[in-house]
N, C-alpha and C positions, 0 to 999 in steps of 0.2 A: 726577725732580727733587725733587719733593714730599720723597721720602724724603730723600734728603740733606740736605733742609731743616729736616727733626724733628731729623736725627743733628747736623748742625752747629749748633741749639737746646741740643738736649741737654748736649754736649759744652763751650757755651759756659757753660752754667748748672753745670754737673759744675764744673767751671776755677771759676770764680766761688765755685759753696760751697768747695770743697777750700783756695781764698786766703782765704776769710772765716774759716775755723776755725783756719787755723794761725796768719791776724793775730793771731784771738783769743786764742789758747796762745801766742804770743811776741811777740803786741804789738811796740812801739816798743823796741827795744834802745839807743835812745838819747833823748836830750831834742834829736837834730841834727831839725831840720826839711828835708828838700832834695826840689825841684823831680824828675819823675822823669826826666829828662835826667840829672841832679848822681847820682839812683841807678841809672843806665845807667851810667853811668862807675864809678862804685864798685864796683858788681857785676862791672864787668870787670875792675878793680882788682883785686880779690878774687882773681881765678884768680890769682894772682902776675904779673901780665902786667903791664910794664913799659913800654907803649905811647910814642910820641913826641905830639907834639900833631897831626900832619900823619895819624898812622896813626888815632889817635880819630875826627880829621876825615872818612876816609875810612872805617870799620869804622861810623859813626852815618851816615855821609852828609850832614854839614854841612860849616857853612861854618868854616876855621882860625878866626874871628875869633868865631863862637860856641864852639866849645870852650875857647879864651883865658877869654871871659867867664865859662862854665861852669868852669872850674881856680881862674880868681881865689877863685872863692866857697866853692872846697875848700881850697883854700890859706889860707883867711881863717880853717876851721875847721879846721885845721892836720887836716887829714884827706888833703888829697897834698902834694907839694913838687913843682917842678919842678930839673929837675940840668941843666946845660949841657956836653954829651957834649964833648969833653976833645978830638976829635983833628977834629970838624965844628962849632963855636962855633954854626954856624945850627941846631944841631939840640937840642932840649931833650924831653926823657926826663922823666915822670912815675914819683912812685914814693909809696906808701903815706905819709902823713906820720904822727907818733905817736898822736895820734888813729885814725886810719884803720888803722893796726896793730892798735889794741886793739877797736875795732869789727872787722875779721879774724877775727881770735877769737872774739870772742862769735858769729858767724856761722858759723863753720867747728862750732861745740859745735850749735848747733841743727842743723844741716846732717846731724852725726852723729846728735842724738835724733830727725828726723825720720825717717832710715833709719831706726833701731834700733828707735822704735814706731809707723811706719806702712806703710815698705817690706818688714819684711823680714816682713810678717802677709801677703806676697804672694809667690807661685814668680816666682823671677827669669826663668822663660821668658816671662810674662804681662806683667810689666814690658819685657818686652825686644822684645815685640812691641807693646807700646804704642811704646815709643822709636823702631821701626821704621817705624812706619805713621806717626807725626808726623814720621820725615826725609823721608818718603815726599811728603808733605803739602807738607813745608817745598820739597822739589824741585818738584814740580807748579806753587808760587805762585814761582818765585822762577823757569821757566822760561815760565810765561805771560807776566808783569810784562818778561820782556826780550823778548818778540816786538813 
């Protein structure tokens, strides 16, 4: 057990430097200040995903009434819109608002110079076994938590 306690150390302190230097090389891409709830959502924004407020509610595990709260304050920084689906009026659809497009972008370009200078200085087999062993990870905790 010991041992797994250095490695899961290590690994947390590894995670740690790896987000401290790339802060430091892309910093804030904006002057938006948000709670990290407001960049849970925007992160999942980002994959192009068009979510409802009921699918957020349940992809974060909160309550409809905190993701409302949390949308208002994106909407406020014109960073999403809410749309009201045309053939179910109860259901309302998030979607990128003009802000939130252009922050896209600038995310999507880091996204590519982070490949291009610090993944690809690594064989995609070694990456890919990292990816493996943290789905790996991700099943184990996520098949505990529901016994």
């Amino acid at each position: 057990m010991n041992a797994h306690k250095t490695v899961f150390y290590e690994l947390t302190q590894s995670f740690e430097r790896i987000q401290k230097e790339l802060l430091r090389n892309f910093g804030d891409i904006s002057e938006i200040s948000l709670t990290k709830r407001q960049e849970a959502v925007m992160h999942l924004m980002y994959q192009d995903y068009k979510p409802t407020v009921t699918e957020l509610a349940e992809h974060f595990d909160i309550t409809k009434s905190a993701v409302s709260q949390t949308i208002t304050k994106l909407e406020e920084a014109d960073l999403l819109t809410r749309s009201v689906n045309e053939e179910n009026r109860r259901e309302v659809y998030l979607e990128l608002g003009e802000r939130g497009l252009m922050l896209q972008q600038e995310f999507r370009k880091i996204e590519e110079t982070v490949v291009e200078k610090y993944f690809s200085e690594l064989p995609v087999e070694e990456l890919s076994q990292v990816r493996d062993t943290l789905y790996k990870l991700e099943r184990v905790i996520n098949e505990k938590n529901s016994e």
